[in-house]
DSSP file (Angstrom, degrees, kcal/mol; ACC not computed):
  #  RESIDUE AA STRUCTURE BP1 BP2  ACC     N-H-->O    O-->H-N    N-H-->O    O-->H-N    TCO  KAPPA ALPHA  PHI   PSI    X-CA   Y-CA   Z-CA
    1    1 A X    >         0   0    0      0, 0.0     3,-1.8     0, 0.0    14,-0.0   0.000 360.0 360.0 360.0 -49.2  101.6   84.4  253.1
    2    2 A X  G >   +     0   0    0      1,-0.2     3,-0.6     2,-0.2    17,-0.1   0.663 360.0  58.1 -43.5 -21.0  103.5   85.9  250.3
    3    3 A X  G 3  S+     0   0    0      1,-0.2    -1,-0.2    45,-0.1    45,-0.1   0.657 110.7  40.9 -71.4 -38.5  101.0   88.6  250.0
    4    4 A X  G <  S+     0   0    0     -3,-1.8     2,-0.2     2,-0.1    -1,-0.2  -0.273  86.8 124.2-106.3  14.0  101.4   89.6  253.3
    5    5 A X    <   +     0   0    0     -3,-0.6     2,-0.2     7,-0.1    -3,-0.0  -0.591  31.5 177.3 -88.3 160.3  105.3   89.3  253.4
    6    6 A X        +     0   0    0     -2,-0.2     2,-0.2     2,-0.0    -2,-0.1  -0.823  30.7  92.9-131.1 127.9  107.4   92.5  254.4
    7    7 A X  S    S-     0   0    0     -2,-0.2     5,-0.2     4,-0.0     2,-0.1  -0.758  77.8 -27.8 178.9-166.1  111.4   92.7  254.9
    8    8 A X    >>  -     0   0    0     -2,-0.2     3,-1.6     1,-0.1     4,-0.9  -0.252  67.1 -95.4 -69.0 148.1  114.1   93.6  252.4
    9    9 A X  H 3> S+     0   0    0      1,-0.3     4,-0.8     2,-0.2     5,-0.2   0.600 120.4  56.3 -60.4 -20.3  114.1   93.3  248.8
   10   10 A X  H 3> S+     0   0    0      2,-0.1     4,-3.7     3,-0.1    -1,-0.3   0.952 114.2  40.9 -54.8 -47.1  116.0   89.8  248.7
   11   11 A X  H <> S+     0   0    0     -3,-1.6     4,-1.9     2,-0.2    -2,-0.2   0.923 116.3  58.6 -60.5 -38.3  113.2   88.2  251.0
   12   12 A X  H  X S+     0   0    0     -4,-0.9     4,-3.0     2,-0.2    -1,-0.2   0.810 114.2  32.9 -50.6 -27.3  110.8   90.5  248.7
   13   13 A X  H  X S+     0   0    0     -4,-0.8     4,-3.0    -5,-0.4     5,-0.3   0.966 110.0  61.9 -87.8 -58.4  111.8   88.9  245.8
   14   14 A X  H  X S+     0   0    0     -4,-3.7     4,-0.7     2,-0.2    -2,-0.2   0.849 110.3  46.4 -32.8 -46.8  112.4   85.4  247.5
   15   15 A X  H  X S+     0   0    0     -4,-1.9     4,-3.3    -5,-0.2    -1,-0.2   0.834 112.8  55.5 -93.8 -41.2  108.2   85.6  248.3
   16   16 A X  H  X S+     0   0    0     -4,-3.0     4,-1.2     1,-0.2    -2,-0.2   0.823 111.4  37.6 -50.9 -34.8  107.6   86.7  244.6
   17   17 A X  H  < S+     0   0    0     -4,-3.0     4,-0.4     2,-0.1    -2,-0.2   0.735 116.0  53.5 -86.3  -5.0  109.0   84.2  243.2
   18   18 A X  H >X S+     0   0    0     -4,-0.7     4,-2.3    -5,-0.3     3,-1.9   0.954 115.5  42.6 -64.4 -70.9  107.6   81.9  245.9
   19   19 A X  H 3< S+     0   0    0     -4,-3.3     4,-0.5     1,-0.3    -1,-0.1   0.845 113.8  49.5 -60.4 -28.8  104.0   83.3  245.2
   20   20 A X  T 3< S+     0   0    0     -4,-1.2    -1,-0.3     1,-0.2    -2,-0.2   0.483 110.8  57.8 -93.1   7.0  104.5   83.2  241.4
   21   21 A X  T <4 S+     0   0    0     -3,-1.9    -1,-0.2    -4,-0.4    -2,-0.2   0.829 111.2  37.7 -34.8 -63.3  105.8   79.4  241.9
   22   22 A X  S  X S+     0   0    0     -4,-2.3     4,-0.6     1,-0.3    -2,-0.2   0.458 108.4  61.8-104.6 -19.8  103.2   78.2  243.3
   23   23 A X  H  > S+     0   0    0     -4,-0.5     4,-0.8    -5,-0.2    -1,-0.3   0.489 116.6  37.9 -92.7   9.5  100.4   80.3  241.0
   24   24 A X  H  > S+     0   0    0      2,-0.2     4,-1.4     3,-0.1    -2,-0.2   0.629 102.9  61.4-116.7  10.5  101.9   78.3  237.9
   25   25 A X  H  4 S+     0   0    0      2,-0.2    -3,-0.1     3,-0.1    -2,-0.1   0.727 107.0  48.3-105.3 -21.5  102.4   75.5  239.2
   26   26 A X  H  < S+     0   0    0     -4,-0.6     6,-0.3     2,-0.1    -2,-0.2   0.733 108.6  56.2 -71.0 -37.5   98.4   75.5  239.8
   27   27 A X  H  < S+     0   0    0     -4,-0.8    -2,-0.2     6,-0.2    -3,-0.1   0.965 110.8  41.0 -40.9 -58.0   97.8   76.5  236.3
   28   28 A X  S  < S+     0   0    0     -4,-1.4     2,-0.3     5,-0.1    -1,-0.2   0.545  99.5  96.3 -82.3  -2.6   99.7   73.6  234.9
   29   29 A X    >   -     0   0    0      3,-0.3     3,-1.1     1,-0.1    -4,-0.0  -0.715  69.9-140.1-106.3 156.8   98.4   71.2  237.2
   30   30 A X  T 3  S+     0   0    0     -2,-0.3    -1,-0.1     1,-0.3     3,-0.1   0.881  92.2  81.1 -63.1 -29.7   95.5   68.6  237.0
   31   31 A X  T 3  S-     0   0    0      1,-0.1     2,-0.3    -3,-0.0    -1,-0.3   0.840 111.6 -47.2 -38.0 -45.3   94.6   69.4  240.7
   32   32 A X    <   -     0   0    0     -3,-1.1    -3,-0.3    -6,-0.3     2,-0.2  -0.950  52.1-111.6 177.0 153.8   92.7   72.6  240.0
   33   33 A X        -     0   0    0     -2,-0.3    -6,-0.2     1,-0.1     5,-0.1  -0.559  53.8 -76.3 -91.3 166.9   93.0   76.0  238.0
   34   34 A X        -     0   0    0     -2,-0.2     2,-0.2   -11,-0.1    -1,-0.1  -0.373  54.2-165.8 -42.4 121.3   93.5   79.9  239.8
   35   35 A X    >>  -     0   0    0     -3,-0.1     4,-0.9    83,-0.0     3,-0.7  -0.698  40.5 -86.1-108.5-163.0   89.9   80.5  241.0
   36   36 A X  T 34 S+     0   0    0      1,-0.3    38,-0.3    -2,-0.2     4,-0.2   0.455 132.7  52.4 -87.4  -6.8   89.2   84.3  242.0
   37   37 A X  T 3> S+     0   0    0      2,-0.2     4,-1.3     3,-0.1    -1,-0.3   0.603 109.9  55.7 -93.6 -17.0   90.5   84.0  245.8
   38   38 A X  H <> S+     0   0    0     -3,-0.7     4,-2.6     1,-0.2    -2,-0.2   0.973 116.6  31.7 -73.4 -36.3   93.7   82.5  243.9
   39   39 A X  H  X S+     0   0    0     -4,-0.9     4,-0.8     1,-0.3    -1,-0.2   0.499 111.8  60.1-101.4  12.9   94.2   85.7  241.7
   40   40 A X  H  4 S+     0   0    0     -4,-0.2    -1,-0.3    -5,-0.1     4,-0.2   0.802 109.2  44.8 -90.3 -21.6   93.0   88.0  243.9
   41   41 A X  H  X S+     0   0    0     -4,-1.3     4,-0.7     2,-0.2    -2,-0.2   0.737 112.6  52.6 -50.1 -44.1   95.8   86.8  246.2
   42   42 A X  H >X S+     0   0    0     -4,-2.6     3,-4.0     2,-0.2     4,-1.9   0.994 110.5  46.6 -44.3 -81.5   98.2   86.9  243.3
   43   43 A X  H 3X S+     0   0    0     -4,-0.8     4,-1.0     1,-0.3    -2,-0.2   0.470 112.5  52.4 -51.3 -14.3   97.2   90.7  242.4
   44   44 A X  H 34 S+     0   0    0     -4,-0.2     4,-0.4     2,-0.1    -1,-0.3   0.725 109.7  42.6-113.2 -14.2   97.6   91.5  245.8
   45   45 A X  H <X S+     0   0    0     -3,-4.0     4,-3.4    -4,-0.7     3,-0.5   0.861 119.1  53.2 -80.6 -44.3  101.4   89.9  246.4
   46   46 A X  H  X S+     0   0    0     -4,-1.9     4,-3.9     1,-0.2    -2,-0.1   0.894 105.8  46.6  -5.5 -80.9  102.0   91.6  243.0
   47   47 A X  H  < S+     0   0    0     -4,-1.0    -1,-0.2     1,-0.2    -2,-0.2   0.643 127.0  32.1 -62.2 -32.3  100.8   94.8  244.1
   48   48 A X  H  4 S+     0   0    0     -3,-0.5    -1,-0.2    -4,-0.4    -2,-0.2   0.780 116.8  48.7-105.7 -43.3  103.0   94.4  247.3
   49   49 A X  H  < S+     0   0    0     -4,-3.4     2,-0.9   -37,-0.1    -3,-0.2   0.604  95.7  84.1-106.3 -30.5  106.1   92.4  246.3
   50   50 A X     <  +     0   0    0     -4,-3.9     6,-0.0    -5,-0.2   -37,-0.0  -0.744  43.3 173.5 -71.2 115.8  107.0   94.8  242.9
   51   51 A X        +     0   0    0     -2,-0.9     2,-0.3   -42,-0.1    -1,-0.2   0.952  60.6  78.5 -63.9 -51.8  108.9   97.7  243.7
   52   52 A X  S  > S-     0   0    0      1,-0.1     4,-2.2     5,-0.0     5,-0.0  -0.526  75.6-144.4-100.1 128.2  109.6   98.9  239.9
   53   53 A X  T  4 S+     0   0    0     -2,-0.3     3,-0.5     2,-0.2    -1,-0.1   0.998  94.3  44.2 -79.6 -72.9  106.0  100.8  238.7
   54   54 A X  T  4 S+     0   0    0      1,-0.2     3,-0.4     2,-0.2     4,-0.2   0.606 114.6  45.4 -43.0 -87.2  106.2   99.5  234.8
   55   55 A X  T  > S+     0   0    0      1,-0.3     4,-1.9     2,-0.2     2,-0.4   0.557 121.6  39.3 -84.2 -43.4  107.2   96.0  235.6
   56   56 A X  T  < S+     0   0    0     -4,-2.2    -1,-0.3    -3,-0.5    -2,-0.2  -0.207 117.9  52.0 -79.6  32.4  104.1   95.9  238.7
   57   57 A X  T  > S+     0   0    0     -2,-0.4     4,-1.9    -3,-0.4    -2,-0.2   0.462 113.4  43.4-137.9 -74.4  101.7   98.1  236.0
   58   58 A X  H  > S+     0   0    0     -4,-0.2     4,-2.5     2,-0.2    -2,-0.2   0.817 118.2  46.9 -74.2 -38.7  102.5   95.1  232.9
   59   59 A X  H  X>S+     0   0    0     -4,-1.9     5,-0.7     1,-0.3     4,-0.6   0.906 112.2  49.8 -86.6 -64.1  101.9   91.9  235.6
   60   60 A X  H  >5S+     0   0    0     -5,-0.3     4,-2.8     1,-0.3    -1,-0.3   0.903 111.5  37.8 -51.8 -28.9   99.1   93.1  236.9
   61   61 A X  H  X>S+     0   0    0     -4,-1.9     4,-2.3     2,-0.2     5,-0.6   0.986 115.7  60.9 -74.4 -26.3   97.0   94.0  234.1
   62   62 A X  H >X5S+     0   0    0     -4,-2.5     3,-1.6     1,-0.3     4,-1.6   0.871 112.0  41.1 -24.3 -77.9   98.6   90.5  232.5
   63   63 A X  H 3<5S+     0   0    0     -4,-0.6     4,-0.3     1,-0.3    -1,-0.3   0.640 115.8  50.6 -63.3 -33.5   97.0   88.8  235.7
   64   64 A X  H 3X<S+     0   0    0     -4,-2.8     4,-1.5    -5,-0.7    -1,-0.3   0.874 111.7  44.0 -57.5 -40.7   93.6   90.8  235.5
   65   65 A X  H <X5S+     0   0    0     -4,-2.3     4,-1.6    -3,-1.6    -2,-0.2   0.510 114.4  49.4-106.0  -6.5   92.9   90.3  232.1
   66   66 A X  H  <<S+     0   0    0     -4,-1.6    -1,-0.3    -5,-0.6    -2,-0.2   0.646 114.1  47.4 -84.3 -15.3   93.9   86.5  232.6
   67   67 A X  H >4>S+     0   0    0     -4,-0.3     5,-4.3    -5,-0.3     3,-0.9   0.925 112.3  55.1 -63.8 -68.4   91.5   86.9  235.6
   68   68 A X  H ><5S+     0   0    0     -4,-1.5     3,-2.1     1,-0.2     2,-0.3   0.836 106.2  43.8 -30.8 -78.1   89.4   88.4  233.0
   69   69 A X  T 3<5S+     0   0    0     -4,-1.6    -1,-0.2     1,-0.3    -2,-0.1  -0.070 111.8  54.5-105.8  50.3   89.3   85.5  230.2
   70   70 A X  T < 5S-     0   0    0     -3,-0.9    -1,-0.3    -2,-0.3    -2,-0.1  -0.255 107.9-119.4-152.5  61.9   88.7   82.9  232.6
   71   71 A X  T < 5S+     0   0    0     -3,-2.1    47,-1.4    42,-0.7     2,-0.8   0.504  73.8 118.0  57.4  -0.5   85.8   84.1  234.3
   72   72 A X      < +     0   0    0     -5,-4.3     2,-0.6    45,-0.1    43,-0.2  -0.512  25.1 131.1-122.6  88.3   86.9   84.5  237.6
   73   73 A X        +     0   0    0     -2,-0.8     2,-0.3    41,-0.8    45,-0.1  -0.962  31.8 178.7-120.4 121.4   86.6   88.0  238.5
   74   74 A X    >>  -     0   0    0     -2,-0.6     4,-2.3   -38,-0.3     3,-1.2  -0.756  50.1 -95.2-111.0 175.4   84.8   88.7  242.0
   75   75 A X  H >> S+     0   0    0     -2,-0.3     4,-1.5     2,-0.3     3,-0.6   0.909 126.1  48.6 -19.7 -83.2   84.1   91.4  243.6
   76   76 A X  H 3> S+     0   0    0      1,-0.2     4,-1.0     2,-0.2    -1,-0.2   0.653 112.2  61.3 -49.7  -8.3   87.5   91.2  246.2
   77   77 A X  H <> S+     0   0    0     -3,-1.2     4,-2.6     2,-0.2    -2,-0.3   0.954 111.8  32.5 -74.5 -48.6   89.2   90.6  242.6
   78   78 A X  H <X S+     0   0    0     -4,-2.3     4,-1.8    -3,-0.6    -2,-0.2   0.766 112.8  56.5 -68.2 -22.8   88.2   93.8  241.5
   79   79 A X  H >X S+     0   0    0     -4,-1.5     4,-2.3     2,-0.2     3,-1.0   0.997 111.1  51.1 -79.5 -70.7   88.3   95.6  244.7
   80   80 A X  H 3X S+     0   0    0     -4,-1.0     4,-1.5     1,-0.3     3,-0.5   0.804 111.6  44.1 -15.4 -86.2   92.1   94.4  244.7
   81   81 A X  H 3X S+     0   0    0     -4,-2.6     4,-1.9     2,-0.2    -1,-0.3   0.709 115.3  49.3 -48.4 -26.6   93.1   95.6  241.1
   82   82 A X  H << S+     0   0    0     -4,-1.8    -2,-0.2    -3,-1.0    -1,-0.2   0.876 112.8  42.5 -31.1 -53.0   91.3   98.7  241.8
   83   83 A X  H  < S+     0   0    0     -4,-2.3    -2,-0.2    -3,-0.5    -3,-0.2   0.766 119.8  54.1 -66.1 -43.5   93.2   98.9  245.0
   84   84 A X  H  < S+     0   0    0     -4,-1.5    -2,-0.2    -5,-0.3    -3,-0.2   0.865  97.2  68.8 -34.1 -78.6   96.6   97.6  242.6
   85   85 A X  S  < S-     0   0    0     -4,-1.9   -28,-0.1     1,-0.2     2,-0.0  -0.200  84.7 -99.7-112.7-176.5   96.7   99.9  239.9
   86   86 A X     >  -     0   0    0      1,-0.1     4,-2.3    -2,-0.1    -1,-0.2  -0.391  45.6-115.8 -80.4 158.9   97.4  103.0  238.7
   87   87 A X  H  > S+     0   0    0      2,-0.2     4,-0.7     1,-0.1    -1,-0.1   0.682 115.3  51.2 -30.7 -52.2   93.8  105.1  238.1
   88   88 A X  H >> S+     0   0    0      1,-0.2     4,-3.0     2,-0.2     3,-0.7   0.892 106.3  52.7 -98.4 -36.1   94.6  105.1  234.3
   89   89 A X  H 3> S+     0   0    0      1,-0.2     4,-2.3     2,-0.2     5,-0.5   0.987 113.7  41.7 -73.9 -31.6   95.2  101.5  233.9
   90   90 A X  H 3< S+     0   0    0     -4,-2.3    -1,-0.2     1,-0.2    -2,-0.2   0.635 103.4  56.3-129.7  63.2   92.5  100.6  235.3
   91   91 A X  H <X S+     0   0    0     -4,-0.7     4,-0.7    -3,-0.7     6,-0.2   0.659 118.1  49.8 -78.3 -49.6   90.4  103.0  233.7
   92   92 A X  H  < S+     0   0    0     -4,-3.0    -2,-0.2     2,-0.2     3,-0.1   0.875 110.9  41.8 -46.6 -60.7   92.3  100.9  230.4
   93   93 A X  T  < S+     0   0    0     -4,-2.3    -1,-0.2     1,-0.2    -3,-0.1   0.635 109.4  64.0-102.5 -22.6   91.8   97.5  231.1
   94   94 A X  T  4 S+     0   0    0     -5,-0.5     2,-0.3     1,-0.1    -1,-0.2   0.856  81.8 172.8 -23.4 -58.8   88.0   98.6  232.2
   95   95 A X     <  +     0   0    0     -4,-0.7    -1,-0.1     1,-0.2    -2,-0.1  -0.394  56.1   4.9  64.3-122.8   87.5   99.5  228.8
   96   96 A X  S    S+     0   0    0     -2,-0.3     2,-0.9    -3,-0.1    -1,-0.2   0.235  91.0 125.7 -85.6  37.0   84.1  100.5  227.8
   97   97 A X        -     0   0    0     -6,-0.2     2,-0.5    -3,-0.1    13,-0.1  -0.766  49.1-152.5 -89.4  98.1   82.7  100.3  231.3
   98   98 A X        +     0   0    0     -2,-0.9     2,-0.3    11,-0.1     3,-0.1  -0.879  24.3 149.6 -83.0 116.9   81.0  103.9  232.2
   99   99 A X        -     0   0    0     -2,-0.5     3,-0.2     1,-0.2     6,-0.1  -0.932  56.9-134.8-117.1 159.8   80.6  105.3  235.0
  100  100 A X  S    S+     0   0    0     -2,-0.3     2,-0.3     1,-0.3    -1,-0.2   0.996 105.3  37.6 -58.8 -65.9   80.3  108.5  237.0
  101  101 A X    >   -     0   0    0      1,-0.1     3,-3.4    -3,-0.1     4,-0.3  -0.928  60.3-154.1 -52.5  70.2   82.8  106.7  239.4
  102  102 A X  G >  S+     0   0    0      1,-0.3     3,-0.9    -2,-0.3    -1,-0.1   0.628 100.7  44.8 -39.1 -39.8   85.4  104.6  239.0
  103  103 A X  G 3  S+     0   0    0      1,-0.2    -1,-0.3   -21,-0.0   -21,-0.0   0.361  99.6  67.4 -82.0  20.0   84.9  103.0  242.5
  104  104 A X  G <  S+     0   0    0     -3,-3.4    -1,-0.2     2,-0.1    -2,-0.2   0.344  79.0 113.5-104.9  10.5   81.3  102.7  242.2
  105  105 A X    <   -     0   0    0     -3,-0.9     2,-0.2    -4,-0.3    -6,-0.0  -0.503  47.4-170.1 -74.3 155.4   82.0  100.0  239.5
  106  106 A X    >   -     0   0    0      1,-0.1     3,-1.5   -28,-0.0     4,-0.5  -0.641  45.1-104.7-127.0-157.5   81.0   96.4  240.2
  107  107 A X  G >  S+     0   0    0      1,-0.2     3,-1.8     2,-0.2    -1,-0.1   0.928 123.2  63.1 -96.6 -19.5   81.5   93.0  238.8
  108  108 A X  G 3  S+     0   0    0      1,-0.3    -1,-0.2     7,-0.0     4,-0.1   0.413  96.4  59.7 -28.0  -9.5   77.6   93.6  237.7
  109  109 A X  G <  S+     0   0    0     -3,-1.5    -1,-0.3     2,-0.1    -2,-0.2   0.742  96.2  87.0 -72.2 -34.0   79.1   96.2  235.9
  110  110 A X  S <  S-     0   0    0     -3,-1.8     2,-0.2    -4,-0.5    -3,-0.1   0.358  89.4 -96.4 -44.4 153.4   81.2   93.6  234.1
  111  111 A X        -     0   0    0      1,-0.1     3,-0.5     2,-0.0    -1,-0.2  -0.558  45.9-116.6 -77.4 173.0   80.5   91.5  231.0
  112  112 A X  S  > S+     0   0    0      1,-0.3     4,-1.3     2,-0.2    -1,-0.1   0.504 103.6  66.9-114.0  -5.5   79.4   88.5  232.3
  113  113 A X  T  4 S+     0   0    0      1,-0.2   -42,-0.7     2,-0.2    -1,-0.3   0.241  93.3  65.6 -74.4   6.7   82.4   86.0  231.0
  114  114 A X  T  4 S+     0   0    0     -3,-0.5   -41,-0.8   -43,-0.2   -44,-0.2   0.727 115.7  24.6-100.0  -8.1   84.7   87.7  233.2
  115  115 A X  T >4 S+     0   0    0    -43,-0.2     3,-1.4    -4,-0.2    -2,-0.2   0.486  90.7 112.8-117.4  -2.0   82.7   86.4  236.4
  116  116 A X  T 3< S+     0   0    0     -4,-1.3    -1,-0.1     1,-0.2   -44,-0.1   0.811  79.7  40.7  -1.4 -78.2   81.2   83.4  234.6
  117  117 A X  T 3  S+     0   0    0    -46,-0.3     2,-0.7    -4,-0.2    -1,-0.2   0.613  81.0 128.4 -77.9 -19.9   83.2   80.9  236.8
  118  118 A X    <   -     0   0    0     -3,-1.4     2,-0.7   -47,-1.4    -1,-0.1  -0.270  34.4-170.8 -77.8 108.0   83.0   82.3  239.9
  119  119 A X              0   0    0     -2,-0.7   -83,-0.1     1,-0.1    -1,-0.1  -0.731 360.0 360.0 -79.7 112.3   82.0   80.3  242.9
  120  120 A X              0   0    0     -2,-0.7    -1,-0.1     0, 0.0    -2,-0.1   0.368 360.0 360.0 -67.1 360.0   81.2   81.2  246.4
């Protein structure tokens, strides 16, 4: 829901801190870790819920490249952070990934620990 919230920048902020509650509070608990529908959800309340372009440019690659080194990058993860970020970050956080296209990349493009984990 946070992901999809709208209204003035108290409620925004009220649903950010809401979303970013509720994604550490799965991190640190035994129940389960972020899998890739959790941090593409993240990345996409992120993308939606920061107003200020540095501070929404630093969390998101944070949250990609945490994405990143636990394997759970899918397809809608990437399509998300594409969708996310600026063109040059993630051109950055890409790294030595070539292509003609930046949207023709996939997570087959990918090393294969950043989608390692990922279940359907």
């Amino acid at each position: 829901a946070c992901a999809t919230c709208y209204g003035n920048e108290k409620e925004m902020d009220e649903a950010l801190y809401l979303a970013y509650s509720t994604f550490k509070a799965l991190e640190d608990s035994d129940y389960g870790k972020p899998n890739h529908v959790t941090y593409t959800t993240f990345l996409k309340a992120c993308s939606r819920l920061i107003p200020t372009e540095g501070r929404r440019r630093k969390i998101l690659s944070t949250v990609f490249k945490k994405c990143c080194s636990e394997g759970q990058v899918s397809e809608n993860c990437l399509a998300q952070f594409r969708y996310a970020a600026p063109q040059d970050l993630f051109v950055n956080v890409m790294g030595g990934i070539r292509t003609v296209d930046i949207d023709s990349i996939t997570v087959e493009d990918l090393p294969s620990e950043w989608t390692k984990n990922v279940k359907a």
